[in-house]
C-alpha positions, 0 to 999 in steps of 0.5 A: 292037320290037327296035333293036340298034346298035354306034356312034360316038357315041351320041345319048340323044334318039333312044333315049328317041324310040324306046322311046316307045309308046302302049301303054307306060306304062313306060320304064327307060333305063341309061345308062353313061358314062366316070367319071373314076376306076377301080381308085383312078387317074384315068381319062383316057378310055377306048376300046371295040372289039368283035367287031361281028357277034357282039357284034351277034348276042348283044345280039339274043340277049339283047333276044330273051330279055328279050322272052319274060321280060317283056311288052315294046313295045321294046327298045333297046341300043346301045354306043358304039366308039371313043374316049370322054371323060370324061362321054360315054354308052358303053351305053345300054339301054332297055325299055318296056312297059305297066308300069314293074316289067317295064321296071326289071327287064328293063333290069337284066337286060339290062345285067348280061348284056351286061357278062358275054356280050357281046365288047366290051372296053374300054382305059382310060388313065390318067395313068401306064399303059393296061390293056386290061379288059372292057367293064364291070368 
């Protein structure tokens, strides 16, 4: 019911595969990539580390949470590491459920969480500098 993972690079088929369920006829799936831009400056591509085992706990803590808010068959979450170029998947989050409301609004809940609870942090290279900023400003 739950998939939770920290990867090297993240493959959206396996996602919208394992979201599937006969019961669910709603699925909402986030997907967050590298945009070419930030804070006015070309981005150049962006790197991501982590506190793995915490950050692994607090996206089980917060799919636990969406779960006992929503009538959910699944939950996915998982967030690349490492360095990502521009157009590569970094976050992706999905839920699927009988309806599709509960799906948006149980995906939406858990990307804005996992933004503001999660260790994750991100570098961003531009052409003149690198800033160390949260994983999702």
């Amino acid at each position: 019911m739950i998939h939770i993972q920290l990867v090297d690079k993240i493959v959206l088929d396996d996602a919208y595969s394992y979201l599937q369920d006969p019961e669910a006829g709603g699925m909402d799936l986030f997907i967050g990539s590298v945009r070419n831009h930030a804070l006015g400056k070309k981005v150049v591509k962006l790197e991501f580390e982590a506190y793995e085992p915490m950050a692994i706990s607090e996206m089980k803590k917060l799919a636990q949470k969406a779960i006992k808010k929503w009538p959910l068959k699944k939950v996915l979450i998982i967030h690349a590491l490492g360095a990502k170029q521009i157009g590569e998947p970094v976050v992706v989050i999905g839920t699927s459920s009988s309806h599709r409301q509960d799906a948006f609004e149980s995906c939406r809940f858990l990307i804005d969480e996992l933004k503001m609870t999660v260790p994750i942090w991100k570098k961003e290279y531009f052409t003149d500098q690198t800033v160390w900023v949260n994983a999702h400003p």
